[in-house]
Backbone as a chain_set.jsonl record, in Angstrom:
{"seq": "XXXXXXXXXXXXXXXXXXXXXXXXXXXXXXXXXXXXXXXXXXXXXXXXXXXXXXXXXXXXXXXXXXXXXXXXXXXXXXXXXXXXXXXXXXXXXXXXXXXXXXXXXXXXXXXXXXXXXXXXXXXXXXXXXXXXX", "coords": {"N": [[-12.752, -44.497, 19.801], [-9.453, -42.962, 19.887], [-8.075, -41.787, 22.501], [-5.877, -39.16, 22.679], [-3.206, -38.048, 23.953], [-2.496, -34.529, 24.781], [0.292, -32.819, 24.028], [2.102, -30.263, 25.909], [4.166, -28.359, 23.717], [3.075, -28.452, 21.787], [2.059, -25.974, 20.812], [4.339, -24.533, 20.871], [5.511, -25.236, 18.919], [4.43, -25.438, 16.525], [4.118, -22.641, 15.893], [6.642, -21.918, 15.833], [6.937, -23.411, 13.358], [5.134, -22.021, 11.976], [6.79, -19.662, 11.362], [8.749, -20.721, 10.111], [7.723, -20.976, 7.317], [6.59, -19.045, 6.933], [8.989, -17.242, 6.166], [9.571, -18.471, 3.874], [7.576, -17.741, 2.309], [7.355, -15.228, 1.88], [8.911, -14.475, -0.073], [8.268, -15.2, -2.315], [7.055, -14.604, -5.711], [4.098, -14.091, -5.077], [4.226, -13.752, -2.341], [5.725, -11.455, -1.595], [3.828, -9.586, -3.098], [1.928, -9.473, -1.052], [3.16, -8.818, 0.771], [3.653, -5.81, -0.058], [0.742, -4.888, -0.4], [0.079, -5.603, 2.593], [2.286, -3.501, 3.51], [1.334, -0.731, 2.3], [-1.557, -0.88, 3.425], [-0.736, -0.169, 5.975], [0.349, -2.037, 8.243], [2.365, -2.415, 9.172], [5.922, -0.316, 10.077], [6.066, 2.538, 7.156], [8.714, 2.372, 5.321], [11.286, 4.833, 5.242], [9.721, 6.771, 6.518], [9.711, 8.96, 9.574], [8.89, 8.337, 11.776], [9.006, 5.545, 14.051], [6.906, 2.523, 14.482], [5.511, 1.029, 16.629], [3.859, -1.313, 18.257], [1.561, -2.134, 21.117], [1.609, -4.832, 21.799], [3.661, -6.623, 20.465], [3.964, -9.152, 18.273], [5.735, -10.196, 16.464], [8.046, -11.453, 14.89], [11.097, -11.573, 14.032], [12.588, -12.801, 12.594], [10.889, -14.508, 10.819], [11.069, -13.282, 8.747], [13.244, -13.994, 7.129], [16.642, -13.848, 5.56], [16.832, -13.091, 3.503], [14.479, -11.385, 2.038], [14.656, -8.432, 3.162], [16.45, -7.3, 0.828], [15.723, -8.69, -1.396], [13.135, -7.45, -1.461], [13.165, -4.823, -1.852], [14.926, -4.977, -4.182], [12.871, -5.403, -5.834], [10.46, -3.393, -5.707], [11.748, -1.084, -6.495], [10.358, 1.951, -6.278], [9.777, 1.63, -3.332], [12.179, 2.086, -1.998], [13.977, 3.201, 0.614], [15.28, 6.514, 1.104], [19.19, 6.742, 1.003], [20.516, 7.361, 4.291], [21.849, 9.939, 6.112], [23.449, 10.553, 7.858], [25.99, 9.905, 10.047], [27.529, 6.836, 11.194], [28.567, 6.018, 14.564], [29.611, 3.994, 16.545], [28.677, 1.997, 18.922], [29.527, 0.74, 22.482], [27.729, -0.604, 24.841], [26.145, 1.607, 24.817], [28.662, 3.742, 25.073], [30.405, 5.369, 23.092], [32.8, 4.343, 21.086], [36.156, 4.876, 20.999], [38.314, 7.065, 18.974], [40.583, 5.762, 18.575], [40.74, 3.0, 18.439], [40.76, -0.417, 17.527], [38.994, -1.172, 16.196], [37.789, 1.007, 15.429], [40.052, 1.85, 13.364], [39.756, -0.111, 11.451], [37.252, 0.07, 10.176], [38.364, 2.718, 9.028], [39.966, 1.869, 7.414], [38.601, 0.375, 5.575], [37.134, 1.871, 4.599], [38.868, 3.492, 3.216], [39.826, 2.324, 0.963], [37.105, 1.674, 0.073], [37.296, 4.165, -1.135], [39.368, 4.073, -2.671], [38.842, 2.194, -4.773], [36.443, 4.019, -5.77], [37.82, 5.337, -6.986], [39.688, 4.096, -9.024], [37.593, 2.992, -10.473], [36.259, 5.336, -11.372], [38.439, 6.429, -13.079], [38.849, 3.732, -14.799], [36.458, 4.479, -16.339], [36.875, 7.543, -17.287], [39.433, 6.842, -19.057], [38.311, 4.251, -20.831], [36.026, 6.362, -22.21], [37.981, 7.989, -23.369], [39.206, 6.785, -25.233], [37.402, 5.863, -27.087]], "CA": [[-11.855, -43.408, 19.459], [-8.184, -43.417, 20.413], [-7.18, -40.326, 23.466], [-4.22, -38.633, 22.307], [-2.371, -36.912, 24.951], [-2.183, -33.658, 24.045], [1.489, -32.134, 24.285], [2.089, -28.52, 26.097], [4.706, -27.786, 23.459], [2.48, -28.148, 20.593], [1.619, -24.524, 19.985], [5.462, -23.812, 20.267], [6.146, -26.05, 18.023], [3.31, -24.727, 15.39], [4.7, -20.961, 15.98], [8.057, -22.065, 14.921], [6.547, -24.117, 11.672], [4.55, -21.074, 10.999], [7.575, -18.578, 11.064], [9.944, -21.075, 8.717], [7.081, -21.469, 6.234], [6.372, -17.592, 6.497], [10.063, -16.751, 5.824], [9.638, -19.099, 2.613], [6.267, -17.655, 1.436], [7.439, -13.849, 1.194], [9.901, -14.137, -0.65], [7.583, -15.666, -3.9], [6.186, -13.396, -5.945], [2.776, -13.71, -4.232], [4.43, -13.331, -0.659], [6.111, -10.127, -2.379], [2.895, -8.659, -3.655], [1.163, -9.703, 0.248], [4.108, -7.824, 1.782], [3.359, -4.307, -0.236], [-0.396, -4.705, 0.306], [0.18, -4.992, 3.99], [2.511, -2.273, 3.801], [-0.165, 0.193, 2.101], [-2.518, -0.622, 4.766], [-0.639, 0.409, 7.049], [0.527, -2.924, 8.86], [3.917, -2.272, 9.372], [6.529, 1.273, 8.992], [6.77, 2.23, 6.426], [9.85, 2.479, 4.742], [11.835, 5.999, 4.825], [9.187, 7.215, 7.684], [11.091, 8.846, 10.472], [8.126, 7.654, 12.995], [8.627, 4.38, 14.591], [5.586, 2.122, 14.681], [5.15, 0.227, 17.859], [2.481, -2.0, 18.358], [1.04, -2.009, 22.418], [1.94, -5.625, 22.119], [4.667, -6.697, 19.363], [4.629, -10.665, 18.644], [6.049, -10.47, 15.543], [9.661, -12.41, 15.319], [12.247, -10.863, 12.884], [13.47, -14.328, 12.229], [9.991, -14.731, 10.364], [10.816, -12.623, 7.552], [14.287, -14.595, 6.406], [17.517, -12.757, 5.511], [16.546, -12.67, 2.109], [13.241, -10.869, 2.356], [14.486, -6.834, 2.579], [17.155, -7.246, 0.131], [14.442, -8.877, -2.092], [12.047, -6.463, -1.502], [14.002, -3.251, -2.54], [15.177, -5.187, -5.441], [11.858, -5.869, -6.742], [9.824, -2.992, -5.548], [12.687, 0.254, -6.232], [10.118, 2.958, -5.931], [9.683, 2.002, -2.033], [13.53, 1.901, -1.32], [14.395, 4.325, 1.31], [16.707, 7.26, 0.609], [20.488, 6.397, 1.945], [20.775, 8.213, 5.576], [23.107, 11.396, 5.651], [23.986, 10.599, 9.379], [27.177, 9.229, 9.811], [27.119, 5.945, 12.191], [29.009, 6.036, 15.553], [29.832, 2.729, 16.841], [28.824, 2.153, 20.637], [29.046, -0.727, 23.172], [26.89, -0.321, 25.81], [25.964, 3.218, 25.199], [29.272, 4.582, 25.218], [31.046, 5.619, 21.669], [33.873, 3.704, 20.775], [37.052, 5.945, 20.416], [38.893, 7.016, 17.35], [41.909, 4.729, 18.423], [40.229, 1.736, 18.798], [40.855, -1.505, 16.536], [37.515, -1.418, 15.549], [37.88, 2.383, 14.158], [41.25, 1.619, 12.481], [40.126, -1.097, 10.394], [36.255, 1.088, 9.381], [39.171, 3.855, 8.126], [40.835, 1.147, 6.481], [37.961, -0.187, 4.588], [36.258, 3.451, 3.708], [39.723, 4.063, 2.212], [39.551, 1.042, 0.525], [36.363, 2.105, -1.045], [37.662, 5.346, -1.467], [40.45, 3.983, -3.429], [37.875, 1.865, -5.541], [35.376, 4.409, -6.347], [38.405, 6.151, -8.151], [39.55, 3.233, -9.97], [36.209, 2.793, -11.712], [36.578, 6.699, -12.074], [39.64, 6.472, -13.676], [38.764, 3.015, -15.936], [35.685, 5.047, -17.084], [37.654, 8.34, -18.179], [40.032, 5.722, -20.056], [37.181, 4.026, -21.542], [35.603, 7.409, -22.731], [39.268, 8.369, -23.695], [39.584, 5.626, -26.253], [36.14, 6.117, -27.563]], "C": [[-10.673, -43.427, 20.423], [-8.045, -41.51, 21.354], [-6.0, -40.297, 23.073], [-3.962, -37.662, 23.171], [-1.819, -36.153, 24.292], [-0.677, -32.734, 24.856], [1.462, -30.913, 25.099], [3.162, -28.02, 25.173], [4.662, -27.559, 22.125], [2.387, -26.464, 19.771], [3.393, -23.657, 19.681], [6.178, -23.752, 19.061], [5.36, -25.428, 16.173], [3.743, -23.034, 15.349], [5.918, -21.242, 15.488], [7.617, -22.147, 13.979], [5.709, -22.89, 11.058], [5.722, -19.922, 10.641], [8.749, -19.137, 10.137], [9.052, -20.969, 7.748], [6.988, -20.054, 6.024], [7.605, -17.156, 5.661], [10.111, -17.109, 4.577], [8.552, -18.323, 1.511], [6.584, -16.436, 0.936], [8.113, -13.716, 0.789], [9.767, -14.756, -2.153], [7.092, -14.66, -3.913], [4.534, -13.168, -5.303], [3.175, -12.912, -2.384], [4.704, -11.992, -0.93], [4.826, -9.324, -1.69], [1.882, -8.491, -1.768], [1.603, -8.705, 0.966], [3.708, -6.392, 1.31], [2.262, -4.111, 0.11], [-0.752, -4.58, 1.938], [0.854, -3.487, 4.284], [1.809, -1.103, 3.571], [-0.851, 0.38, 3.244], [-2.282, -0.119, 5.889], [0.37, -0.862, 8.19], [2.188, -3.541, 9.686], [4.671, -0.857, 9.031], [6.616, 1.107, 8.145], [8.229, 3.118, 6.261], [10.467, 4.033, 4.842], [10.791, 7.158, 6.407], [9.708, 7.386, 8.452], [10.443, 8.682, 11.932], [8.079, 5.921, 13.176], [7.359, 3.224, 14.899], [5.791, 1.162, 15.514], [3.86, -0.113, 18.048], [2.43, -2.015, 20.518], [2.027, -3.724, 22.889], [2.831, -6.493, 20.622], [4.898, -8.34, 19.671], [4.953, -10.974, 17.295], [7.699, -10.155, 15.783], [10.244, -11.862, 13.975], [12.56, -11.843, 12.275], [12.66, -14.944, 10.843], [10.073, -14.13, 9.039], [12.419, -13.086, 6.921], [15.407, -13.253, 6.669], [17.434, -11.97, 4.507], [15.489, -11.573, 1.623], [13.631, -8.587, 2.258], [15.081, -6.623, 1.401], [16.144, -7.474, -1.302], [13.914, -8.643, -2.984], [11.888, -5.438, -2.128], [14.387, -3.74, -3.767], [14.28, -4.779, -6.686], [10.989, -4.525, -6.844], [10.83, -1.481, -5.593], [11.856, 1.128, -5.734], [10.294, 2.746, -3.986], [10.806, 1.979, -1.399], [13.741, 3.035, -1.01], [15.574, 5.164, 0.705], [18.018, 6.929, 1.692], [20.028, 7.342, 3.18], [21.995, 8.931, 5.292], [23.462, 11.272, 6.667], [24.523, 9.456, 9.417], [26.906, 8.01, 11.202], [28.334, 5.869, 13.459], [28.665, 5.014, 16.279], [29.736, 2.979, 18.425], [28.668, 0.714, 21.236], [28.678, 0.353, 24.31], [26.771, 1.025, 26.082], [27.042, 3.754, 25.026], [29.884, 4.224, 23.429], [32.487, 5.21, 21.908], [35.25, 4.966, 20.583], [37.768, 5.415, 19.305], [40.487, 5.958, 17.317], [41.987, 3.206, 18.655], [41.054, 0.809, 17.559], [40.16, -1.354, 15.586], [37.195, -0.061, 14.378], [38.516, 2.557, 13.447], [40.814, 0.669, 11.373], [38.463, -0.639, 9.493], [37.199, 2.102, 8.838], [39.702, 3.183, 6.965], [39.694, 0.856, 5.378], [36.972, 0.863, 3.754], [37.066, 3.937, 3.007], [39.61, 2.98, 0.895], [37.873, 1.339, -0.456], [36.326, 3.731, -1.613], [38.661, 5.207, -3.517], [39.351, 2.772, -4.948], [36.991, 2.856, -6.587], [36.196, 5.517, -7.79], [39.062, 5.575, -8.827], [38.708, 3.386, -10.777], [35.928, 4.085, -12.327], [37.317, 6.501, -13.637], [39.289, 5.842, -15.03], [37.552, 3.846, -17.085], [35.832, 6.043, -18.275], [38.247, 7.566, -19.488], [39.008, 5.497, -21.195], [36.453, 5.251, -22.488], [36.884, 8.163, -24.113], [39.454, 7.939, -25.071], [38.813, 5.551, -27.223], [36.448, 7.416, -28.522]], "O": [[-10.8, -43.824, 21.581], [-7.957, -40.407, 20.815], [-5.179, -41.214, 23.09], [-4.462, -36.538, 23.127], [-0.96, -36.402, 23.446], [-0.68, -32.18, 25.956], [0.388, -30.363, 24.855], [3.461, -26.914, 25.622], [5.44, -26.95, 21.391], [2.585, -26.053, 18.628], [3.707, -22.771, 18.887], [6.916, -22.979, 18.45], [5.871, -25.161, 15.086], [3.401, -22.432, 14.332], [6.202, -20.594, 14.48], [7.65, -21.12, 13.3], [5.597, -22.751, 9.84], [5.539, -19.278, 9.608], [9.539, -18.411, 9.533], [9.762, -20.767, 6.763], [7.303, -19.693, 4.89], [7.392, -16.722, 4.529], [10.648, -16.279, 3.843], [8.645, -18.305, 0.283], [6.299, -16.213, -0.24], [8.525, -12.573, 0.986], [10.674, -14.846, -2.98], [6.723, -13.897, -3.021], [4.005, -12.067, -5.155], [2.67, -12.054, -1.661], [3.866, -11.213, -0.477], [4.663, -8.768, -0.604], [1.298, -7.454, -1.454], [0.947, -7.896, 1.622], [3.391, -5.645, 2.236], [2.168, -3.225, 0.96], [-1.543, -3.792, 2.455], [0.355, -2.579, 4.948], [1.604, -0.371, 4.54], [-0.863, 1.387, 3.952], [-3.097, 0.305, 6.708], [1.144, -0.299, 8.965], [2.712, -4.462, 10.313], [4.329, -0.213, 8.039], [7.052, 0.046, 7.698], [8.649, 4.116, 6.846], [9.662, 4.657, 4.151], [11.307, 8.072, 7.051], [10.476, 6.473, 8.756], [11.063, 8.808, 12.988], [7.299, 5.182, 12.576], [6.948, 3.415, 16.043], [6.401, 0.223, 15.004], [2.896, 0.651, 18.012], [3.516, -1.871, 21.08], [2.797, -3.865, 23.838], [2.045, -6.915, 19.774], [5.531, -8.853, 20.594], [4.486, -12.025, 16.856], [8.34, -9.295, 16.388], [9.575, -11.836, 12.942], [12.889, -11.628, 11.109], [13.234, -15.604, 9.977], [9.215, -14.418, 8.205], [12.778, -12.284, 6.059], [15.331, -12.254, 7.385], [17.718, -10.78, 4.372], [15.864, -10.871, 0.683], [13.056, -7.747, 1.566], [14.504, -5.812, 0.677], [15.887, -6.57, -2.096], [13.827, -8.919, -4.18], [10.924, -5.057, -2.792], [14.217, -2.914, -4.664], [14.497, -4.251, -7.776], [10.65, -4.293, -8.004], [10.622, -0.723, -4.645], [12.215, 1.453, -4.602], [10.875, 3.63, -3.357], [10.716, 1.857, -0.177], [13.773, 3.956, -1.827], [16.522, 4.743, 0.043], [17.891, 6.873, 2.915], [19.092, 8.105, 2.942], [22.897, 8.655, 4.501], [24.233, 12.223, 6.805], [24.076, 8.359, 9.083], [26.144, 8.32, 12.117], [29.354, 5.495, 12.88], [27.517, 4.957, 16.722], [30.388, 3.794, 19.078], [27.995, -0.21, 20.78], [29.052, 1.493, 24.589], [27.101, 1.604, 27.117], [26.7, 4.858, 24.603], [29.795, 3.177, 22.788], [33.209, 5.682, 22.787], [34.998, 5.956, 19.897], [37.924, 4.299, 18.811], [41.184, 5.594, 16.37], [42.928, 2.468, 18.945], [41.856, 1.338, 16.79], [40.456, -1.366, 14.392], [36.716, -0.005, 13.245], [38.162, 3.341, 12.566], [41.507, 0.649, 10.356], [38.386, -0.942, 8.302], [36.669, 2.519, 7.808], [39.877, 3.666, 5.846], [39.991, 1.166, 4.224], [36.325, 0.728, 2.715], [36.701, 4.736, 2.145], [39.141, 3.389, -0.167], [37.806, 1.112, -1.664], [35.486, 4.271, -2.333], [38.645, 5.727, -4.632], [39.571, 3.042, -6.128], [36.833, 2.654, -7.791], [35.765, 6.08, -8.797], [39.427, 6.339, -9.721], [38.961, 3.916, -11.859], [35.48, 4.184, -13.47], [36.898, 6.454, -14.794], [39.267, 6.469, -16.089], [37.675, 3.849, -18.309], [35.441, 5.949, -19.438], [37.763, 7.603, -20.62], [38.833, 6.216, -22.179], [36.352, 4.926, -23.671], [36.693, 8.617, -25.241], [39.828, 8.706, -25.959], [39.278, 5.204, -28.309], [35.534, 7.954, -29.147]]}, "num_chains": 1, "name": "protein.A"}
């Protein structure tokens, strides 16, 4: 029998390969159906809950669940899609809140007008539409 020198960077290497193959698996309809059954049980927050679930020791990698994976999820599964948040978001670096004359707050005004100015377009084409009808 042949000794194979065993690596030390084997198991890193197997923790990666398990978190690309994971990212692939939940996002088939079986990985899906795996993901709500965990959630049921309990195995993760859920969704819309305004308690945090912290594990003692947390070795689960974000990276592991793709990008694709909440978007998905909510697609597939509407009833468990959280209700929007009513609390407005306040932009901070390092703790402190960005002020209203920033760059960064000029060009969020710009693009909330911007769907401002949208949402009354599609207003508008709708009336029309109805109009014509």
């Amino acid at each position: 029998m042949v000794d194979i020198p065993y690596d030390d960077d084997v198991p890193a290497y197997a923790a990666e390969l398990y978190g690309l193959i994971h990212a692939r698996y939940i996002i088939t309809s079986h990985g899906l159906d795996a993901m709500v059954s965990a959630l049921c049980r309990g195995n993760y927050r859920q969704p819309g809950c305004s308690r945090v679930g912290f594990r003692s020791r947390s070795v689960v990698d974000g990276a592991y669940f793709g990008t694709t994976f909440p978007h998905l999820f909510f697609l597939t599964y509407k009833d468990l899609e959280p209700a929007p948040s009513t609390l407005l978001y306040v932009p901070r670096v390092f703790g402190y809140k960005i002020h209203n004359k920033s760059e960064n707050r000029r060009r969020l005004a710009i693009l909330a007008k911007e769907d401002d100015d949208e949402e009354k377009a599609q207003q508008l084409q709708q009336q029309v539409s109805v109009d014509a009808n």
